[in-house]
Every structure is written in C-alpha cells, then in structure tokens.
N, C-alpha and C positions, 0 to 999 in steps of 0.2 A: 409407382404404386405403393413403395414402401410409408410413404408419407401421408398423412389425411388432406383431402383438400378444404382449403381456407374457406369457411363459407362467405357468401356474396356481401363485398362491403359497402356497409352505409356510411353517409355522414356522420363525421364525427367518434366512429369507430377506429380503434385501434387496430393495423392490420400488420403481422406478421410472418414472414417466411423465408427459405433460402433462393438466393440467386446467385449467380456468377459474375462477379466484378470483373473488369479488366485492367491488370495491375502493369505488366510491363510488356515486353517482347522476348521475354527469356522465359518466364512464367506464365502468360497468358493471364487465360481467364483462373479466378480461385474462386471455391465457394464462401461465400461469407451471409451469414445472420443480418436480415436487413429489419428495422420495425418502422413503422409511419404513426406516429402521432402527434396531434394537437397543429398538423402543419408541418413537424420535422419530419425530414426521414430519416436514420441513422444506420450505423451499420458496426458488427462485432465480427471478429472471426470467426464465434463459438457463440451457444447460447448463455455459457457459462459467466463470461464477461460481461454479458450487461448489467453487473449490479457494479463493475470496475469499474472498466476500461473500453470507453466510446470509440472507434478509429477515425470516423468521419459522419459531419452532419452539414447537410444541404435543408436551408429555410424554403419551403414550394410556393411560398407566396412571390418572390421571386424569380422561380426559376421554369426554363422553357423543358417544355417533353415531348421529344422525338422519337417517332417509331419509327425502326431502320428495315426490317425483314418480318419472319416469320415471329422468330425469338427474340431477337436484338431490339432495344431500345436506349435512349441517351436522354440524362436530367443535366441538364446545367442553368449554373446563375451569371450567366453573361463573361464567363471565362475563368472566373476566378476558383471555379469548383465545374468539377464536370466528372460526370460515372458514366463510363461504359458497361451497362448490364444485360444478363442474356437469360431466359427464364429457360426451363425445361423442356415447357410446352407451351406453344399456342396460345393455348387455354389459361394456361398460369398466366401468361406475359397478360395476354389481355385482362385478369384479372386486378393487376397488376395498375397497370396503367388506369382501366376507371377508377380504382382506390385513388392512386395519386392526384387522377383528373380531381376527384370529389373535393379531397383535401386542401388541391391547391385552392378551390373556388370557395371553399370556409374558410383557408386563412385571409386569401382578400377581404371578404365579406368582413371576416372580424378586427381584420387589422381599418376598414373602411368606417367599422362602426367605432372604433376606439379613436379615430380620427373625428368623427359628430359629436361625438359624447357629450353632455351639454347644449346641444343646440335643441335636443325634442319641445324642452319646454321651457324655454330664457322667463325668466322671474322679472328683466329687465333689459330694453332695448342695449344690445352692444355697442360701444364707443364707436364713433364717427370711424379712428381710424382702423380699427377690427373688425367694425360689422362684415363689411367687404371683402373681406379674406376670409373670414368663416364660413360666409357664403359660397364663395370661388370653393375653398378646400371641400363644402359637400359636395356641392355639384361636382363634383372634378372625382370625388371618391366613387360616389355613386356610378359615374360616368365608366369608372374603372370595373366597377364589381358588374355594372350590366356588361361592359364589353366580355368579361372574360365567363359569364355565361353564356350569352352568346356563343363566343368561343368552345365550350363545352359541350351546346347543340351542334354546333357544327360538326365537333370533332364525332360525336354519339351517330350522328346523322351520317356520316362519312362509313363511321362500324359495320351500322345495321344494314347499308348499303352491301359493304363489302362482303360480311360473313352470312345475310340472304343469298347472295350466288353461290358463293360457299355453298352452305344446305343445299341449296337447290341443285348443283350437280351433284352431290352426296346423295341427295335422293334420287335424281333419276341411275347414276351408278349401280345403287341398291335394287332399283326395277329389273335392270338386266341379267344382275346375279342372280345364279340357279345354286340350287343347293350344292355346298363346294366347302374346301376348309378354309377360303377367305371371306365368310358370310361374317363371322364372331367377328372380324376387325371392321369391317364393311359399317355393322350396324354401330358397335362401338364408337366408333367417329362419327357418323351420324347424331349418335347422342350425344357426343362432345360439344359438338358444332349446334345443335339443338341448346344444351345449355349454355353456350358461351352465349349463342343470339339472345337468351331470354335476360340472361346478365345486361347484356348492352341496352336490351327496351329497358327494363327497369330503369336503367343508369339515365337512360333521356326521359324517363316520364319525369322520375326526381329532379333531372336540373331545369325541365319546363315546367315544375310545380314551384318550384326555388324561385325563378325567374319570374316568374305570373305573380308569388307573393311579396316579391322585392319590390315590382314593379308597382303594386297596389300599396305599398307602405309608403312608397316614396310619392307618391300622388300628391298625395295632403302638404309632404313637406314642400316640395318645388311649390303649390299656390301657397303657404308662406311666407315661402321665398319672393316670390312674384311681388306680393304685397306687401313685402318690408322692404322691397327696392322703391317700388312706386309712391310709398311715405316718404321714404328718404330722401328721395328728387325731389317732391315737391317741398321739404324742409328744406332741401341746399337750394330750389329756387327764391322762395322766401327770402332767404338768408342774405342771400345774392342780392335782393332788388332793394333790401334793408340796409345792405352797404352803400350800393349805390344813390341812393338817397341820400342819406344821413351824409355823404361825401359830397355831396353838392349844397347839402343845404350848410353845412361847415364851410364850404368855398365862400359861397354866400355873405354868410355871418362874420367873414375874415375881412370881404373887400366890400361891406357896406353895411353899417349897423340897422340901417333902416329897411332892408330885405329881410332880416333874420324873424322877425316876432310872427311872420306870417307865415314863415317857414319853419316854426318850428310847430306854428298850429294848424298846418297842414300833415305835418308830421307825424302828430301824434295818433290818429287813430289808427292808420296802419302798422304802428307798434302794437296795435293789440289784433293784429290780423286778421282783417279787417278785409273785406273784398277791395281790390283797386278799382281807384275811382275815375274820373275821364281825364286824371291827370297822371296816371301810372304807366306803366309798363307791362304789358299783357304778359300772360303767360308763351305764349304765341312768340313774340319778341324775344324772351330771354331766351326759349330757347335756340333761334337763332344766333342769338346775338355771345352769347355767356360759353357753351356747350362745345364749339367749331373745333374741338385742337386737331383733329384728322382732314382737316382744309385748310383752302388758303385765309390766313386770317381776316378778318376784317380789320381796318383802320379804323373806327371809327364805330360810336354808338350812338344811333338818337334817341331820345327820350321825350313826350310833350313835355311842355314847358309849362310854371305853374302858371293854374285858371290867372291870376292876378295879371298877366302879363295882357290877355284878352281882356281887361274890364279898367284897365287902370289906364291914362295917358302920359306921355314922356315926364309931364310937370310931378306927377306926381310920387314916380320912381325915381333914387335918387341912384346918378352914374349911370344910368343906360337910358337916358331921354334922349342920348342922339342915335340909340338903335332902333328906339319907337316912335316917338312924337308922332308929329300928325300923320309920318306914314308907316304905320305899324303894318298896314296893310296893301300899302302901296302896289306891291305884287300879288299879294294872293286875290285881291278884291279891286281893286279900281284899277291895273293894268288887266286882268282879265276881263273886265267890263266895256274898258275904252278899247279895245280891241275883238270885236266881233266876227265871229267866223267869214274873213273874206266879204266883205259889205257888196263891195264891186263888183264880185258874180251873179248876185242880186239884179242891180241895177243895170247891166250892159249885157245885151244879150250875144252869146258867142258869135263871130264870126261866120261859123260851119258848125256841122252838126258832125261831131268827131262819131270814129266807130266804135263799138263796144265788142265784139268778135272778129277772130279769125280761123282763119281755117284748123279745126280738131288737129292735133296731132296724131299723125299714123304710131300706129303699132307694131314698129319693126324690132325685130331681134338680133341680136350683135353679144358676139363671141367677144365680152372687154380681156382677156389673157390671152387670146392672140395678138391684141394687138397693145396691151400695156407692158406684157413682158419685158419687152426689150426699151421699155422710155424710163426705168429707173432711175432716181439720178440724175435725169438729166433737166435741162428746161422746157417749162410747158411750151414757150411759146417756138420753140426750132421743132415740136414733134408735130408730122402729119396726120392730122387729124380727120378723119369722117365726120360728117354733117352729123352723123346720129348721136354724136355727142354736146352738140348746139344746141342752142335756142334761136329763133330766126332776128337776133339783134343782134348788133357790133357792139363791143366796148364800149365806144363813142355812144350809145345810147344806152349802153346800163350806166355812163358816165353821167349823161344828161339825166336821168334819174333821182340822184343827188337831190333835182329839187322837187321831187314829189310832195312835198310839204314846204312849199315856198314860203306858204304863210306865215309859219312862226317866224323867218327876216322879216315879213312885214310888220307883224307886233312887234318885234325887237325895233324896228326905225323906232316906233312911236313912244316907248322907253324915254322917262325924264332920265334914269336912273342907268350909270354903267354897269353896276352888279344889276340888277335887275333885266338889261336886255342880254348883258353875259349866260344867264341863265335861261333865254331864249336861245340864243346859238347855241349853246351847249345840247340843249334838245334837239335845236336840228340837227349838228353830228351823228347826234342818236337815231333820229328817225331816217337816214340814209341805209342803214341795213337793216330795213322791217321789211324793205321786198326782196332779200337774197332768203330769207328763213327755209322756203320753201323752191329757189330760183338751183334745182342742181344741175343745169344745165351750162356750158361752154356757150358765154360770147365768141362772134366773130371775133378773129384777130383782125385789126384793120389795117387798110393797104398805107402806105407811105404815100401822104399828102391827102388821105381820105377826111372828108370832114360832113359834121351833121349839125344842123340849124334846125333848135327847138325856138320859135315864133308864137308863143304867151303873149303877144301884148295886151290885145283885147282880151282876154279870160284872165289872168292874173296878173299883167302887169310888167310883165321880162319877158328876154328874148336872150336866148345862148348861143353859144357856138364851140364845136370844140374841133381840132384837127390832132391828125395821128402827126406830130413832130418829128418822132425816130421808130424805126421796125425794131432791133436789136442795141439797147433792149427795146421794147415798147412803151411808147412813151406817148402822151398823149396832152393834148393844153386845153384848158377849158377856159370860158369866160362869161358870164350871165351879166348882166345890169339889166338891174329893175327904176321904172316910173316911180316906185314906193318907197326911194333913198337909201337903195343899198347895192352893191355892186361884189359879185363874188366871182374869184379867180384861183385855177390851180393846175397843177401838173402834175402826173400820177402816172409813172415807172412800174410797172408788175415786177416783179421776180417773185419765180415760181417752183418747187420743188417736188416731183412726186415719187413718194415713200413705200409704195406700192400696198397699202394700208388707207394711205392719206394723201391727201393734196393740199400744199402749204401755199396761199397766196401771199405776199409780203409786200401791199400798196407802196412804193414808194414815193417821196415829192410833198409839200406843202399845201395847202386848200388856206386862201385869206378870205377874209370877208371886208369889206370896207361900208363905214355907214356914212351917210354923205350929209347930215345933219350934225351931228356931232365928230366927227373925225374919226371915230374910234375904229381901230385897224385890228381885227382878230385872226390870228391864225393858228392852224394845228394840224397833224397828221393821224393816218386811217391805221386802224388795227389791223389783226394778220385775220385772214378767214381762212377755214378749215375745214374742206370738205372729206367724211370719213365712209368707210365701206367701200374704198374705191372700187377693189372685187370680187369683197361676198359682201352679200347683206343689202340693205336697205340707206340707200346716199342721203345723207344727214347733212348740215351745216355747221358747224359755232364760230362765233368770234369771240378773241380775247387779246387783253392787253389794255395798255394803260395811254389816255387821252390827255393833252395838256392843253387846254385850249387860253391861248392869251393875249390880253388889250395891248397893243405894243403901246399905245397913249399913255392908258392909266395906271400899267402895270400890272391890272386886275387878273384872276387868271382863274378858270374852273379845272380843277385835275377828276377826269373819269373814270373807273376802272371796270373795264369788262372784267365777268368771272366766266373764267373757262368751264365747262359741262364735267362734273363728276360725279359718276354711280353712287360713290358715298358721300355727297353733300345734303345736308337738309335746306339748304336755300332752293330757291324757285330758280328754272332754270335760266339760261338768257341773262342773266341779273347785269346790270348797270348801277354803280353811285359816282355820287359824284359831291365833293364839295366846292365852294364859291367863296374867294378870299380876295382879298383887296392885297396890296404892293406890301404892307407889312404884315402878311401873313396871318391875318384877324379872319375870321371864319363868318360869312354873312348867310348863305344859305345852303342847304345842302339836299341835294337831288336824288332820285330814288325810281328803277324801273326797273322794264325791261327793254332790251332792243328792237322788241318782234312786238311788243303790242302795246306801251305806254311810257311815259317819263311824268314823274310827280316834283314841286318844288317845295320846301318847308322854309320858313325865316328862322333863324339862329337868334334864340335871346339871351343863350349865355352858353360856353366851352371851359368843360374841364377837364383835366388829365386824370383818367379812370385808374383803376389800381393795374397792377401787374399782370400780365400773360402769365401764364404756368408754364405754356410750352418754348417761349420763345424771349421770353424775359421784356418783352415791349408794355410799351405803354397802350392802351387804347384814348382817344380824344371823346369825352361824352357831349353830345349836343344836344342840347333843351331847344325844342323847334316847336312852333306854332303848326296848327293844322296844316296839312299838305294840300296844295293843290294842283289840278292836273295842267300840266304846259301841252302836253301830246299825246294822242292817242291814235292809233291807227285805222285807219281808214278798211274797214271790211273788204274782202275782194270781189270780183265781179262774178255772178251768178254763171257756173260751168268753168272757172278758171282753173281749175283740177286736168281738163282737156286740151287747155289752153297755155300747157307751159307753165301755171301757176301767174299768168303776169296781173300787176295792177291795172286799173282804168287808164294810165299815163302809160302805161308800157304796150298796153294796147292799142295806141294810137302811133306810136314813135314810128315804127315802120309806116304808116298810110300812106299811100302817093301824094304829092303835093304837088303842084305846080310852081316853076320859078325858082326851082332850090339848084345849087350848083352843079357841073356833071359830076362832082366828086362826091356828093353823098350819099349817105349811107341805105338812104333808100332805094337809090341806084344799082345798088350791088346785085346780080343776077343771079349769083349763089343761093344768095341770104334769100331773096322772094322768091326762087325755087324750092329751097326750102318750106317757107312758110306757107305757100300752096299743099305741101304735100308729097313735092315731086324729089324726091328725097334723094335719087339715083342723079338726076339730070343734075341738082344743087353738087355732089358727090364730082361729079367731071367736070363743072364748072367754076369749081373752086379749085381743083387743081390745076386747070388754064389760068385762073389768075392769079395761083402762090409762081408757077413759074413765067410769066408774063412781067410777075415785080422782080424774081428773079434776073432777068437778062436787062431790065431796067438798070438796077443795082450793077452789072457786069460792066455797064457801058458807063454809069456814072462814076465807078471804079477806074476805068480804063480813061475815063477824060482827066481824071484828076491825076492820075501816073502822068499821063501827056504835059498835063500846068504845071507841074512839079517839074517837070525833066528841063520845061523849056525855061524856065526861073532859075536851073541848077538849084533845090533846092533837095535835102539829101532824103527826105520822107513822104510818104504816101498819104495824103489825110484820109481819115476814115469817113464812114458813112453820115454820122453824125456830124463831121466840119466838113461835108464837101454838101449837104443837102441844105439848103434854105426854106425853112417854113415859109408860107404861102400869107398865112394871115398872122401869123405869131411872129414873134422875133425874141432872138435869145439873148438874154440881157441880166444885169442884176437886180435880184430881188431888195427896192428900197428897204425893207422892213426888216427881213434876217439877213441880207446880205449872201445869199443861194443865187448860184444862175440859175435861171428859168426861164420862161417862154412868157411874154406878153404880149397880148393882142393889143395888134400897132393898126386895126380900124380898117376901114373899108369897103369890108365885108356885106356888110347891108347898103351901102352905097352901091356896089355893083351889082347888089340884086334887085335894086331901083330900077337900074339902069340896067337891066339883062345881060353885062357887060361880063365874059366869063373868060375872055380868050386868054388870060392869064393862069388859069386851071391846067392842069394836064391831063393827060388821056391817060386813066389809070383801069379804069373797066373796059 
C-alpha cells in the first residue's frame, strides 16, 4: 500500500515498477527496478541507476511469457536470457504481463513494418530477382504480426475466462458474509478482482481493435500482391515461349538457309506481343509443359509446327522432302480414311445375338480387416479369397480382353508404312487398360490346365485361346490370329504384393504381335497396376511405368510412359506419351492421351534440344508436330454397367454359355456362374471344393514325379512347372527375344470340329 499503483497500460506507454528477480539459490528472489519501453524491458537495482548503469535488457519482440502461479511469471528469449520474476500481488503480476503482452505485439508489428518499408508505394516494378522475396518477406511478416495477435486474443480470452470465476465466487463469498470484521477484506478483493477484470477487457477490446485495423490495412496490400504475381507469370510466360521460338527458328536457320526467311517472318509479330496464332503454343501448354519442377518431368515438348509445313510439298522444302512429300499425311488423313470403323461388321450379320446383361450385383457386406490383416506381405495369388472380392470372370477372360479394340491391328495390317502402323500397336497397348479404370474387382484365379476360347470370326475376324500353363506362379498363354493378317501371342506371369494401403500387380512375360503382310514382329511388356484404399476409402486404379514397344524387323520402336496419379500434378490424370522413332533414333511421331478414354497421334516435322531443366540439369526434346489426330477412343459403356461390375459390351458376353467349348473352360467353372447368378454363398463353397480338389491334384502329380525320379536314380524332385505339360501350349524358345515361353502348338480348334476332348482333364 506503500506504493501508488501503475495506472492501466496502453500501447506504447512507458510502464514502470518493482518486482522480484530471481538471482540465485543462496539469495533468492531481490527487488530490482524494472522499466518496459519502446519493446525493451530493462531492469536496475535502484531507481537511482537508470541514468548509469543498466544490469540487464531482454528485446520482447522475441521473447516467450509464461505465467507460472498466482505471482510468479518467466520472460525468455529462447534460452539465452531468461528472468524469473514474482510481483507482489495478483493484481500487479497481471498488470504486468498485459503491459508486456501489448509491447511485445508493437515491437512485432514495428519491427514487421520496418521489414515493408518501401513496398506501400514501388515508384517501379522490382528486379525479376527481388520482386519475389519482398513479396515472401511481407507476407511472411504479416503472417507473424497476425499470428501473435492472435496469440494475444487468446491469451486476454484465456484472463477473462479465469479472473470471471474469480469475481464470481468473490461475489457469492460476499452474499454469505454478515456483518463481521472480515467484511473490509471481503469487499476489498472483490474490488481487486473487479479492477484486474476490467484491465483485461480493455487489454482484449485493444488487441481486437489492433487486429480488425491490421487486418483492413493489409487487405489492399495482398490484392497487390495477388496482381503483381499474376503480371509477372504471365511475363515469365511470354518470355518462355519467346525463347523457345527464336531457338527453333535459329536451329532452322543453322541446318537450312532456305527455312530461315519464313521463319523469321513468322517471327516477327509475336516480338511485339502479339496474340498467338494457330501456330504457337497456348497458354494452356506452357503451363503444363515449362512450370512441372514438383513432378515427374517430362521428356519432351510438342509444339505445332509452322503453317508452311501444311501448305508447302516435300519439292519445295529444302532437307525434309523425305519427311513430307507426298505423304505429309499419310497417317493423319489417308490411313484414317482407308481404314474405316470395322467395314465387316457392317456387312455380315453376327452369328448370334450376344447378351448385353447380367445378373445386378448383390449387395453384400464384408468386414475387408478381418480378413486382409494377416495377407501382408504376402502373394496375392497363395491368399484365400471369398468370392465378394471377385468379379464373376477368370483371368483368362480379363486376359481375352486385351482385344476389346481388335480394330486398330486391323488398320495397323493395312499400313503401307512401319512407323505408321507402329503407332497403331502402340494404341492398342494403350487401349487394353481402359476397362480396369473402373474394373476393382478380383479375377478368378484359374485352375491349372483351365482354358477359354474367345471365337470372333464372323463379328471381327479372330479367334483366341488362352490356357493357365502354371498355378505358382500363375502363369498364363495367350494366342489370337486374325483373318485380317495379324497374329498376337503372349504370356503373362502376375506377381503381386499387398501393402496393406495398396495392391501392387506386376504383369509379368512378353505380348508379340506379328503382321502377316509385311513381316513385321512387335513386342512389349504391361505396366504395374495399382489398386489403392485397399481399407479405407473408395478402391481407385492407376497404372504407371514405362512401355517399349518394338519392330524386331525394322528396328523401329515407340517408347510410352504412363504418368503415375499425383495430388500435385497440373497434368490430366491417366496421362500417356509416347514418342515413334525409327533404328537411329530420329523421332517421326509422337503420341498423346490417356488410358481410360483416348490416344492422339501428331507427325514430327522437326526435333530440337530445348534449353535446360532448372531442377534437374536435363535436356527437354522440342517437337514441331502437325495437327494431332485421334488413333483411339473408348468405346462408352453399356447402359446400368455401374450394377454390373462396371464391365464392357465384350466383358459382358465372355462368360455366356456356349456350346461346343471344352470341359476346361472358363465358362464351366461353377464357382464363377454361382457367382454371377447371385448366389454368392454357394459360389463361396464351391470355390473352396475346387482350390483343394487342384490341391490333391498337385499332391499326386508331386508324388508321381518323386516315384520317376527314384526310379531313373536321379537325385531331385522336379517341380510343378517341369513335371505339368501344357495341353495346347508348349514351352519353348521365343524366336524373337530368345525368352522361354509358351507357344500354341495347334489343335485346338481342330478338336472342337471334331468334339474330340478326351485329352482334357477333369479339372471342375
């Protein structure tokens, strides 16, 4: 009482008083002279000394403030200065701490604004390499001064919280007291606590009036900011497509004097910037193409090619008449012309009248962590699965699949051109996973020696076959020949891994094509698919990875690259490219889609090496390409196939009874068309009779081959793989890579001529 109390401090006020320091363990706490301004706090032993001798000063722009108890509180600057101080009262302490709160949030604020300084009104746009950091430093200041208002509401908010209950039993305390000699203290604290609350409202109207006016100052500046980023982009695009240019039309001008004069009068008005015209590069494209450094990069930039290349003929461009001449458009116009949607379907009327439904899928529910728990780790195809995670096809017919778009081999036979029908197969590749997009359902695993005969002849021209070759791993052989001079053959291995996140497919094995006109022998292998959400969420697809597909003839080869799915990619998802290159590595066309709904082909009328990556120190390849036109498009699905598993028109038929087909196939399976009925339970028992029915098969053809082995003295056991003989395959070397593989050694349709099956074994 001896002292006056400090009246309530404001911003920017000087606030002076004593408190108790804590010096050691031998001396405790000492009184010392403490003052707060401009931000510092400082502290003397006496009042006498502050015109001498400072003993210590802590900056508050820095430094944290902790309240420990009633009296006690702690200011430190992250270790290097720290005060243990203890006020007298309460009421002091708390007065105390909203001074320093206030201070500390003016010296941010000022030390925020001495960091802008210069920026309210630029006299002139900042240097390319500063604009961007000045910007970052506001925002980033500002970002500081709102958090630690903020921070100040909360702390005010947290006060008035506390020191209301406060009052509030203070007051009812006061109710019960009767006149007595503890009344004089009673009310006394009451009015303590009465003024400390009215301190603390004030202290939070002030930093919510502080905060609401920072918050309106800084308004105006962020939409300057806004719009001296989105000038600036579009000047670094400019810039951008002005390089790129002027670097092609120099290439040009290097390796042919007679390209230059048009190109440099093509050139000229988009120096004066000028809208791009049907020969530039969108805005759209660069930022795709320029922008990517947080993805996988691209190899490669297209760009049209100039109009001159569309209007002029091989005679009259000098060094690239043999990439135009008379067939500048050989592919994009007169092979899509001379190959017409399937002509033959037209004219010959099907067979039979295929189905277009099956039975709705039930809607049953399944606990997937009871039963994926324990499959970590391990291989898809050794875990026992329940039907509810199927679809009612085998393998062997999402195998048969593959040629849902036979058609484009058929435009590929009728190809004068090897690049040109290269870039037909290369499509079909593509167009073989446009019906997993939405397909998340589990194929049958198929039995060993199970096989399925897809019979196209009359509706498109081919007739397949594939059989399961090996169980472990699984392994499967395909073979198609078409009427239309092309014959495709392959072998495809699964390994599979589940990540308990993901489901890793890893197709293994080769796919050839062979064209029976020209010779030309293409082979290439399948990317990994990715099924994700395995057990929360919504089961997804993607594929990625990289395609090589190539003429073993001509040497020719198209390299694909799926692009894996990333949250922060600005590409379209699905993406496919691909470019088309002859034996020395010359670039003729280059390809453009997606998986799930299209593939586009461009012709290459000149390749340059772009300037530098930033992030990665690579080259990019720029390609000047004529209009693109479409090789594939997917084929819509059939009306309710939402209820129906998601399948195609062709998927919807693969199961339908057929007559005449062997006892070994896939239609056969009484699992699978329990299934596909509905009958979900009976499919469920029935599939488990026939995983151990192959079982004890395996036991006994295990147990014969011990026997041929003992009786040859021969000192090992062959495994499942050299002791089973495929039925219609045979294993043998691949002429073209030199891979063992499985080739259909014929038959097959001879003995379904002939109804002749006794060679089959009883596998259902």
């Amino acid at each position: 009482m001896s002292e006056p109390k400090a009246p309530t401090p404001t911003p920017g006020d000087t606030y002076k008083g004593w408190l108790f320091k804590w010096t050691n363990y031998i001396k405790g706490y000492q009184r010392r002279w403490f003052v707060l301004s401009n931000g510092l706090l400082s502290y003397y032993r006496t009042q006498a000394e502050m015109g001498h001798t400072c003993r210590g000063t802590i900056n508050l722009a820095t430094a944290n403030i902790v309240v420990e108890d009633s009296c006690n509180f702690v200011i430190s600057n992250g270790g290097a200065q720290t005060y243990h101080l203890k006020a007298s009262t309460e009421v002091e302490r708390q007065r105390w701490i909203t001074a320093l709160e206030l201070a500390k949030a003016k010296a941010v604020s000022m030390q925020a604004e001495s960091d802008e300084s210069g920026d309210e009104c630029p006299t002139s746009p900042p240097a390319s390499g500063q604009g961007v950091g000045a910007r970052n430093s506001e925002v980033q200041s500002t970002l500081r001064t709102l958090g630690s208002k903020v921070e100040d509401l909360s702390t005010c908010n947290d006060l008035i919280a506390k020191h209301g209950s406060a009052l509030q039993r203070s007051l009812s305390e006061l109710e019960g007291v009767r006149l007595g000699g503890d009344t004089s203290d009673k009310i006394r604290q009451v009015t303590e606590r009465a003024t400390l609350f009215r301190i603390t409202s004030n202290a939070m109207i002030n930093a919510c009036r502080d905060f609401l006016a920072l918050a309106q100052a800084h308004s105006k500046r962020w939409q300057k900011a806004l719009q001296a980023e989105r000038e600036q982009r579009v000047r670094l695009e400019e810039t951008l497509e002005q390089l790129a240019k002027q670097h092609n039309h120099l290439e040009r001008a290097f390796r042919g004097a007679t390209v230059l004069p048009a190109s440099q009068s093509n050139a000229a008005p988009d120096s004066k910037g000028s809208v791009p015209g049907k020969g530039d590069v969108s805005d759209e494209d660069d930022e795709n193409e320029f922008f990517d450094a947080m993805e996988d990069v691209q190899e490669f930039i297209t760009v049209p090619a100039d109009p001159k290349y569309h209007r002029r003929s091989g005679s009259n461009v000098s060094g690239i008449s043999s990439e135009i001449g008379m067939d500048d458009q050989s592919l994009d116009e007169q092979s899509l012309a001379s190959n017409p949607e399937s002509p033959q379907s037209q004219e010959i009327e099907p067979v039979r009248k295929r189905r277009t439904r099956i039975p709705d899928k039930p809607n049953y529910s399944l606990n997937l962590w009871s039963i994926m728990k324990n499959c970590i780790g391990k291989e898809l195809s050794k875990i026992p699965m329940p039907v509810n995670f199927n679809e009612p096809l085998s393998m062997l017919q999402r195998l048969s699949e593959d040629l849902e778009y036979s058609d484009l081999l058929d435009k590929a036979a009728k190809c004068q051109s090897s690049l040109e029908q290269l870039c037909y197969v290369a499509a079909f590749t593509v167009s073989s996973y446009s019906t997993t997009v939405h397909r998340t359902g589990k194929p049958f695993n198929p039995l060993l020696g199970e096989t399925f005969e897809l019979d196209r002849l009359r509706e498109s021209g081919y007739r397949s076959l594939c059989e399961q070759v090996s169980h472990h791993p699984p392994a499967a052989a395909h073979h198609a020949i078409s009427e239309r001079g092309w014959t495709l053959r392959q072998e495809i291995a699964l390994a599979s891994k589940f990540r308990g996140k993901y489901l890793s497919i890893m197709p293994l094995g080769s796919i050839h094509c062979i064209f029976e006109k020209s010779g030309n022998h293409y082979s290439w292998k399948k990317v990994t698919t990715t099924v994700h959400n395995i057990i929360v969420g919504k089961l997804w697809i993607d594929q990625s990875g990289e395609i090589d597909v190539v003429n073993h003839k001509t040497g020719d080869r198209c390299h694909l690259k799926f692009a894996p799915y990333s949250y922060f990619s600005r590409d379209v998802a699905r993406k496919v490219t691909g470019v088309v290159t002859d034996k020395e590595g010359k670039a003729h066309y280059v390809l453009s889609g997606t998986w799930d709904e299209k593939m586009e082909c461009s012709r290459v009328m000149q390749s340059s090496r772009g300037g530098e990556n930033g992030t990665e120190g690579r080259q990019k390849t720029v390609y000047q390409t004529l209009k693109a036109r479409e090789l594939w498009r997917k084929t819509p699905l059939p009306e309710g196939a939402e209820t129906m598993y998601y399948f195609s028109s062709l998927a919807l038929t693969l199961n339908e009874p057929e007559e005449g087909v062997a006892p070994t196939d896939s239609r056969l399976r009484p699992d699978q068309r329990l299934m596909e009925q509905g009958r979900w339970e009976e499919a469920n028992a029935e599939k488990q009779r026939l995983e151990e029915k192959q079982r004890s098969v395996r036991r006994e053809r295990e147990r014969e081959a011990a026997r041929t082995a003992n009786s040859t003295e021969e000192g090992k056991t062959e495994s499942e793989e050299d002791n089973y003989k495929a039925l219609w395959f045979e294993r043998t070397e691949d002429p073209a890579t030199g891979e063992p593989t499985h080739i259909y050694k014929g038959g097959y349709w001879e003995a379904k001529e002939q109804s002749n099956w006794e060679c089959c074994p009883d596998i259902f």
